[in-house]
C-alpha positions in Angstrom: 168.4 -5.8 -4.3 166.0 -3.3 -5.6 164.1 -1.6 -2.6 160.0 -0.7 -3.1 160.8 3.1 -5.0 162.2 0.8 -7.4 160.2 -1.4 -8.1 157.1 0.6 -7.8 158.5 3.0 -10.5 159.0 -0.1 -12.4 155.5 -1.2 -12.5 153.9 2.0 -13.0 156.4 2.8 -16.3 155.5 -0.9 -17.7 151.4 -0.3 -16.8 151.7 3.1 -18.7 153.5 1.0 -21.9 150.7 -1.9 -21.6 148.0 0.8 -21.7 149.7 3.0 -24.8 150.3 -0.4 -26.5 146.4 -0.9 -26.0 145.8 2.4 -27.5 147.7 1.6 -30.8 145.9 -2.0 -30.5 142.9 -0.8 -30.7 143.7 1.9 -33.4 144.8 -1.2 -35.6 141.8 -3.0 -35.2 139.6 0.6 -36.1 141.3 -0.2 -39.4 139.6 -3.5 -40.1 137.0 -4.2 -42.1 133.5 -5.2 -39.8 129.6 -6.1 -41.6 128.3 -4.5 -38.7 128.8 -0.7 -37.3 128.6 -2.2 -33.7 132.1 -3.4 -33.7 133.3 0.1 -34.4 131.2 2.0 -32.2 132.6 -0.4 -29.5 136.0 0.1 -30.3 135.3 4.1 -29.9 134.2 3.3 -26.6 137.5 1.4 -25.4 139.5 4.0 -26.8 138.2 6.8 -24.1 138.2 4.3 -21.7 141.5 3.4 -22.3 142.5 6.6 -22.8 141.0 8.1 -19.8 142.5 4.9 -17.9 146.0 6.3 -18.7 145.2 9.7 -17.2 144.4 7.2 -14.2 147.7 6.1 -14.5 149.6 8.9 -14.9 147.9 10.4 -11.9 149.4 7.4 -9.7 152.6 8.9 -11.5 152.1 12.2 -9.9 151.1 10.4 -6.3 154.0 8.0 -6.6 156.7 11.0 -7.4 155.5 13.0 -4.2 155.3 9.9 -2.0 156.8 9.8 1.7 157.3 7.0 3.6 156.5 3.2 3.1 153.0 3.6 3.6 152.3 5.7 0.8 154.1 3.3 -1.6 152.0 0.6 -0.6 148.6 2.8 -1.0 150.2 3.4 -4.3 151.2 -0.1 -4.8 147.7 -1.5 -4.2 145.8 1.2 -6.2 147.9 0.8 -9.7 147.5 -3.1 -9.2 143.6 -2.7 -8.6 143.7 0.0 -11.9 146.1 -2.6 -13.9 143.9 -5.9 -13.3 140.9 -4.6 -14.3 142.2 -3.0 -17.6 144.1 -6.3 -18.2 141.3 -7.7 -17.8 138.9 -5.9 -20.0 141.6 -5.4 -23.1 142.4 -9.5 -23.5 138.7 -10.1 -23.8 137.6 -6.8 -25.3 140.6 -7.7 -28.3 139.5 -11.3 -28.6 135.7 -10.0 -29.0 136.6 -7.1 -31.8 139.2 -9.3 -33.6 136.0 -12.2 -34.2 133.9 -9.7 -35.0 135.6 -9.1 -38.3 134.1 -9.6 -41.8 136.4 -12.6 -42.4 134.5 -14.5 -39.5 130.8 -12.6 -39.6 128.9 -13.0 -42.9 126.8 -9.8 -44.1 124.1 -12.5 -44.2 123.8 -12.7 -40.2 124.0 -8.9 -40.3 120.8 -8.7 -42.2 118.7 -10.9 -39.9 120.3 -8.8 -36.7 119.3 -5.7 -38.5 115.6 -7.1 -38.8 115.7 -8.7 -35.3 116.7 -5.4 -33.6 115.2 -2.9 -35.7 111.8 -2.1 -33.6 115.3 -1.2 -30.6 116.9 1.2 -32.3 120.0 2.9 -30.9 118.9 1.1 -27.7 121.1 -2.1 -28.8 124.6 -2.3 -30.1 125.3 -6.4 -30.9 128.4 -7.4 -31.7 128.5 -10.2 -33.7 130.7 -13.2 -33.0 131.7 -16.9 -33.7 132.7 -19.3 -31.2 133.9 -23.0 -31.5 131.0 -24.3 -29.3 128.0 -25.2 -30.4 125.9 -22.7 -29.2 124.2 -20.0 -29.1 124.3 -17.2 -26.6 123.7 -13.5 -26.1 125.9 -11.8 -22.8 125.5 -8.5 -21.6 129.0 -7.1 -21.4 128.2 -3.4 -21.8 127.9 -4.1 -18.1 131.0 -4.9 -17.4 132.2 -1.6 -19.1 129.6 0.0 -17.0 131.1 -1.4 -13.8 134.7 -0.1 -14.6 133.8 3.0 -15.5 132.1 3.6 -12.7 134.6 2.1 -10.5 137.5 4.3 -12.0 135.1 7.4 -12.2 135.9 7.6 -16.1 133.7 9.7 -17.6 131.9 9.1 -21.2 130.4 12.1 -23.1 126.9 11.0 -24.2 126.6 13.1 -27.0 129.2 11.2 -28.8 129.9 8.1 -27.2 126.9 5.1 -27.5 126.0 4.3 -23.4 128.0 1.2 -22.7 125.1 -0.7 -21.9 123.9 -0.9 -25.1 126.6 -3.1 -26.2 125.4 -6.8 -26.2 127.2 -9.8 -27.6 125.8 -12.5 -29.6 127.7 -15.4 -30.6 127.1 -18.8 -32.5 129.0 -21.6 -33.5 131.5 -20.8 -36.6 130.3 -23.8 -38.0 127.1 -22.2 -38.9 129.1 -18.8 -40.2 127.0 -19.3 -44.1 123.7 -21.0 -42.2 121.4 -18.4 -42.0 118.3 -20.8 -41.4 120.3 -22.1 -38.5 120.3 -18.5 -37.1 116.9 -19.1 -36.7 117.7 -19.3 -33.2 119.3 -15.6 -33.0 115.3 -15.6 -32.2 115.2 -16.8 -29.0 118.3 -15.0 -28.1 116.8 -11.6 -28.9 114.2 -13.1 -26.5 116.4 -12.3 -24.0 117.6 -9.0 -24.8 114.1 -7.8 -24.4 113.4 -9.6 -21.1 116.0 -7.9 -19.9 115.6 -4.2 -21.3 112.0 -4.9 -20.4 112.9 -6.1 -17.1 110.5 -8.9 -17.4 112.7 -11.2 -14.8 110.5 -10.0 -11.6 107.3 -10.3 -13.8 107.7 -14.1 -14.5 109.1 -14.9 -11.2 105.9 -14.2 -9.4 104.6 -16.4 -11.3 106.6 -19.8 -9.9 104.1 -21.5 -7.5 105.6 -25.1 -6.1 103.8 -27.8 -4.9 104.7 -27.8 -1.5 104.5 -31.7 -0.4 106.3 -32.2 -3.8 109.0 -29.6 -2.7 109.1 -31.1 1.0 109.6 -34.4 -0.2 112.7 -33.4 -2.4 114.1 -31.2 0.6 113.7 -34.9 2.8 114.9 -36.7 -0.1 118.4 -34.9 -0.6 118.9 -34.2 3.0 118.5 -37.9 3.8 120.8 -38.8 0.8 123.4 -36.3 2.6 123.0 -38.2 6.2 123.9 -41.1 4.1 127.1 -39.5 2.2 128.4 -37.9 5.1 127.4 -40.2 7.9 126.1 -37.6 10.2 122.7 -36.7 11.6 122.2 -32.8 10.9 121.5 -30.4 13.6 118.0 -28.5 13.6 120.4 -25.3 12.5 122.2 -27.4 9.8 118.8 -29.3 8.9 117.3 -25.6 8.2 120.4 -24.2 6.3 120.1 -26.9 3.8 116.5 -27.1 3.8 117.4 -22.9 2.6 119.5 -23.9 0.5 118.1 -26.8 -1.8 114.9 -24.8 -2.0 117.1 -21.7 -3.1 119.0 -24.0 -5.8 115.7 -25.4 -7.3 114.2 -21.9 -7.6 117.1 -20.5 -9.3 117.3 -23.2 -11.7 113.3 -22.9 -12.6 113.7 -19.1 -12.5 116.3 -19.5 -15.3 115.1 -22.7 -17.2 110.9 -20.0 -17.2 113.3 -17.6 -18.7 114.3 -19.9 -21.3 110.8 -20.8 -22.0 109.8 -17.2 -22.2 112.7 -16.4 -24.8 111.3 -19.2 -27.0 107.8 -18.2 -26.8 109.0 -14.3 -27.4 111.0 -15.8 -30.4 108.8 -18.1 -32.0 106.4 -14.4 -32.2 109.3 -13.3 -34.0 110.2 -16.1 -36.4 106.8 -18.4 -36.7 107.5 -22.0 -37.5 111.3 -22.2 -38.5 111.8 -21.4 -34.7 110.4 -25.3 -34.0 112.5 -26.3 -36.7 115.4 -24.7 -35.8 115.5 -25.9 -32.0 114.5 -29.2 -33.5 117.7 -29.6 -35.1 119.5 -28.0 -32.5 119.1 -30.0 -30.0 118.9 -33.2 -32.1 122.3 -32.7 -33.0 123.6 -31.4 -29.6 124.4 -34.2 -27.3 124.4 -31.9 -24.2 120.7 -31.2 -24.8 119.9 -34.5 -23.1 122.1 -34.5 -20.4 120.2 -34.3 -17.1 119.0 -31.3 -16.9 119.5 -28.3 -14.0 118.6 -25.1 -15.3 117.2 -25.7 -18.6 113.7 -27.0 -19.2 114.4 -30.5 -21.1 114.0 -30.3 -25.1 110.8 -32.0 -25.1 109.0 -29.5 -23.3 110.6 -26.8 -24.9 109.1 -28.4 -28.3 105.9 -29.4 -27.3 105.7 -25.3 -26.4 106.1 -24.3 -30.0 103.9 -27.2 -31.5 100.8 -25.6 -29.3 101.6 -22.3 -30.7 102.1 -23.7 -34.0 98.2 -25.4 -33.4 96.7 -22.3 -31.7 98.0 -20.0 -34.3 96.3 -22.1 -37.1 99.5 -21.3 -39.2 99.1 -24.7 -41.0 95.8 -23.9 -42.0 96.4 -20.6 -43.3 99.1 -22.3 -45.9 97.5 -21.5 -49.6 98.2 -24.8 -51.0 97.3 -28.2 -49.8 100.5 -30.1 -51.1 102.6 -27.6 -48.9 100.8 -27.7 -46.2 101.0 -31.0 -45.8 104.5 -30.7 -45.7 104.8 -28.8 -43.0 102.1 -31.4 -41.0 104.2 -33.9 -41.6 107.2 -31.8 -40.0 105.1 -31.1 -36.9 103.9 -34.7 -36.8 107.6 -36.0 -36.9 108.6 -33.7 -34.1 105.5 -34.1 -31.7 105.9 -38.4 -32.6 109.9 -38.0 -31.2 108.9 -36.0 -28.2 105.9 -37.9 -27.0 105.4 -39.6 -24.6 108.2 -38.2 -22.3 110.1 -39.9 -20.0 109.6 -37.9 -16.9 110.1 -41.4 -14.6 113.3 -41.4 -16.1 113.9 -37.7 -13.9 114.8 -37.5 -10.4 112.5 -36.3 -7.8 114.1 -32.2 -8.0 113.7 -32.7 -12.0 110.5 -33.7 -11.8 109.5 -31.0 -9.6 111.2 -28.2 -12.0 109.6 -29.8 -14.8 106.0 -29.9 -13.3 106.7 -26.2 -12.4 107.7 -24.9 -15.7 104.5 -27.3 -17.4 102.3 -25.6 -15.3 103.7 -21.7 -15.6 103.5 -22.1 -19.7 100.3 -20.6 -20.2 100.8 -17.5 -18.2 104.3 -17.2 -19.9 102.4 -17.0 -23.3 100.5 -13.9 -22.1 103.6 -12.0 -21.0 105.0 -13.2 -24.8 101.8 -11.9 -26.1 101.9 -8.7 -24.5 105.9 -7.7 -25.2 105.6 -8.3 -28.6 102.1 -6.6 -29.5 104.0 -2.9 -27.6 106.6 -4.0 -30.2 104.8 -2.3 -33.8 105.0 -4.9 -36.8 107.2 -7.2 -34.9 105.3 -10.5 -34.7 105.0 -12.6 -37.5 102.0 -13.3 -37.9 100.0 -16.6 -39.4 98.6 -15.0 -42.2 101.8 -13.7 -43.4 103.3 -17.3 -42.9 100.6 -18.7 -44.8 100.1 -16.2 -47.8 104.1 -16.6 -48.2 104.9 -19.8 -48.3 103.2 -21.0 -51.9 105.2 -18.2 -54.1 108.1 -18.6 -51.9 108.7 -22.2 -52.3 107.4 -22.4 -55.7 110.7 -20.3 -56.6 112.6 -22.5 -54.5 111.3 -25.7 -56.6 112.7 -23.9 -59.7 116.0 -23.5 -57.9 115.5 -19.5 -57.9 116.3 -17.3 -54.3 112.9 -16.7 -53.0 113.4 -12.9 -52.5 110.4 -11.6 -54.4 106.3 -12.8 -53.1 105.5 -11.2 -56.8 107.2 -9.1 -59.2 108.1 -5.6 -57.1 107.8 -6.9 -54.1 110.3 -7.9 -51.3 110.1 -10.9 -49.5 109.7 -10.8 -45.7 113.1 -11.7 -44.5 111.5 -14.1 -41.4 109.4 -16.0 -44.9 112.4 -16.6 -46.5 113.8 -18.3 -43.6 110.6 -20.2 -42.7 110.2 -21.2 -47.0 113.9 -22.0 -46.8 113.4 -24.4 -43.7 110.9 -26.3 -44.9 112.3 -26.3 -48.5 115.7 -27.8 -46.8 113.4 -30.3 -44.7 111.4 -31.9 -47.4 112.9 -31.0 -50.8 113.4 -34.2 -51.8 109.4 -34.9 -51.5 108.7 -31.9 -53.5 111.3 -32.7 -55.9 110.8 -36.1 -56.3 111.9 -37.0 -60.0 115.4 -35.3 -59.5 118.0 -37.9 -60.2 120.6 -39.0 -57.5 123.2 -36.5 -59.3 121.3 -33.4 -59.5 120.1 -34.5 -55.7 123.2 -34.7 -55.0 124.0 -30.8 -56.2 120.7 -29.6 -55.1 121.5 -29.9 -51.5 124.7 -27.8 -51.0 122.7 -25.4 -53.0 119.8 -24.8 -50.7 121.7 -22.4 -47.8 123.3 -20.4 -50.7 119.9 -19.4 -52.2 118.6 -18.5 -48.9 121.3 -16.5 -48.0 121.0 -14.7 -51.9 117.3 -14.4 -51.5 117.7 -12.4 -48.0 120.4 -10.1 -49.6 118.1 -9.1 -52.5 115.3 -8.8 -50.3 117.1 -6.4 -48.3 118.7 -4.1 -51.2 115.0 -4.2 -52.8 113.7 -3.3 -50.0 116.0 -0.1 -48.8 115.7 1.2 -52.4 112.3 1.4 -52.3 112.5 3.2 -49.1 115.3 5.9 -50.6 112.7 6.0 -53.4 109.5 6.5 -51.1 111.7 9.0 -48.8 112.8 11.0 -52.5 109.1 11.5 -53.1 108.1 13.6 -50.4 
């Protein structure tokens, strides 16, 4: 039987293969062809930490081969395990990340709009871009969790060539969407968060919760008397207080991250104007989770009737140059504020109902903070008047079937009025095109995406030779 020296040397010669065959991994994937720089940069990043993880490694060598008694094998024993879970840990998912992130599953397209979306952050945001079989979208910080080993492991990263690893954010969406860029829309409202959370914003809006108490005490008195009943037991005064805690905890983490979801929408429809309503619209009609009962999200027709009022107060229908289109767009509004209204709160139970009175009533302030992120952000907010100068030329190329990347002759299109023109062109084209025959309709409609997607890409290459022309000139 093989004693501990054995089988210690065993494990520490097979963590010191798994790492070096990590190194090479990652090496391979360097090789690959990525839209976006991100990827790379990230894969920099794991290699020093890999790297400096086998120095780790071959340090526990040096411990192991100098080692005593017992004791020492088990200090040994414990501190490779601790070294090899973590790195385990971080390579399956770091691989799975890197290898979506590849151009065969990421479109340039989505690169473009991420390139817009976090120009005014610079070098302060690395995204890596990645499809994922749910429908979803969703935005995680892991450059924390590379923070957290590296600073568990004592790993140190050079700055002045290595991006800080909390930079690194991922955002993902659902493959199905991979050539849908008015679907990614919604990367809007995730960028929402990334700024909530460089800004640290989280303490700002939580001040802001007030509950109505007697509505509060009468959902603590509620749920604990629905326990008594479950559990057939009458609660002590300690065990009455501990859950009194503890539901009051629950519902204000739940409206603490449903306000945050609010906030994102209100941050990205500052970004993206109308299309953001649109978007969501769609999103949630087609999502059959959206209408679940909800916990920590605010339900859908809130969310909507948000972006209607900012919709209303920013006049943007108004501001349309053409009365045709901007009926249109009316009628889109009308369609969505007719489905959400009236809504159903009876059909909520009594902590719902609460959280959903809480958020209603927190709105208003949450449109100040909105307000005031994006205005520190220069030329970020799309505004109304750019909305409504836009849309007429836009759509008018759209009606002739031509990508809407030019407003006039020499002059790029806004990337966030393509998407908008493209939205509403997708919506109502058959209204605008009315005489079309069913066989031309019928080719039309897989047609629509493409010429978004062609318009952003010659907006974009317009644009940056302009700017190589402008920088020439000085």
């Amino acid at each position: 039987m093989a004693n501990r020296f054995q089988i210690l040397e065993t494990l520490i010669n097979s963590t010191k293969q798994v790492f070096n065959l990590q190194i090479l991994r990652l090496d391979e994937l360097y090789t690959k062809d990525y839209p976006y720089n991100s990827s790379k940069d990230h894969i920099k990043l794991l290699h020093v930490i890999y790297v400096e993880g086998l120095n780790i490694i071959k340090k526990i060598e040096d411990d192991f081969k100098t080692a005593k008694d017992d004791a020492d094998y088990i200090e040994i024993e414990t501190e490779l395990k601790e070294v090899s879970h973590a790195f385990t840990y971080l390579g399956g998912i770091a691989t799975k990340i890197i290898s979506s992130s590849t151009r065969e599953f990421v479109s340039q397209n989505t690169v473009s709009l991420i390139k817009y979306l976090t120009g005014p952050f610079k070098n302060d945001s690395r995204f890596i871009l990645i499809p994922t079989d749910d429908h979803n979208y969703e935005i995680t910080r892991w450059g924390y969790l590379l923070q957290l080993i590296i600073n568990d492991f004592n790993i140190v990263i050079n700055p002045a060539q290595f991006y800080p690893p909390t930079v690194f954010s991922i955002l993902s969406f659902p493959a199905i969407y991979k050539d849908n860029l008015i679907a990614h829309s919604l990367l809007g409202h995730e960028i929402g968060h990334f700024i909530i959370w460089k800004k640290s914003l989280g303490k700002e809006f939580s001040q802001l919760i007030k509950f109505d108490q007697n509505q509060m005490q009468s959902v603590i008195d509620h749920e604990i008397s629905s326990k008594t009943k479950e559990q057939n037991k009458i609660f002590s005064k300690n065990e009455k207080e501990k859950l009194e805690n503890t539901i009051h905890q629950e519902i204000r983490s739940n409206v603490e991250d449903g306000t945050e979801e609010l906030l994102c929408d209100l941050i990205g429809f500052r970004i993206m104007g109308p299309v953001l309503l649109f978007a969501s619209a769609e999103f949630f009609l087609s999502d059959t989770h959206a209408y679940q009962p909800f916990a920590k999200y605010p339900p859908p027709a809130l969310r909507l009737q948000s972006l209607i009022d900012e919709i209303k107060h920013g006049n943007y229908i108004q501001k349309i140059n053409d009365v045709e289109i901007e009926k249109y767009v009316q009628e889109l509004v009308d369609e969505n504020q007719n489905y959400i209204t009236p809504e159903n709160t009876y059909t909520y139970t009594l902590r719902e109902r609460l959280q959903y009175e809480t958020w209603k009533k927190i709105i208003p302030e949450l449109k100040k903070i909105a307000d005031k992120v994006i205005d520190e952000l220069k030329d970020f907010r799309y505004s109304p008047d750019t909305f409504g100068n836009d849309m007429l030329p836009l759509i008018k190329k759209l009606k002739r079937l031509i990508p809407p990347c030019e407003i006039e002759e020499g002059k790029p299109a806004h990337v966030i009025s393509i998407l908008n023109a493209g939205m509403i062109f997708r919506l109502k084209w058959k209204s605008i095109l009315p005489k079309l025959s069913i066989h031309i309709q019928s080719k039309i409609e897989s047609k629509l995406d493409l010429l978004v997607i062609r318009s952003v890409q010659q907006s974009e290459i317009e644009q940056e030779l302009q700017n190589a022309e402008k920088e020439s000139r000085k």
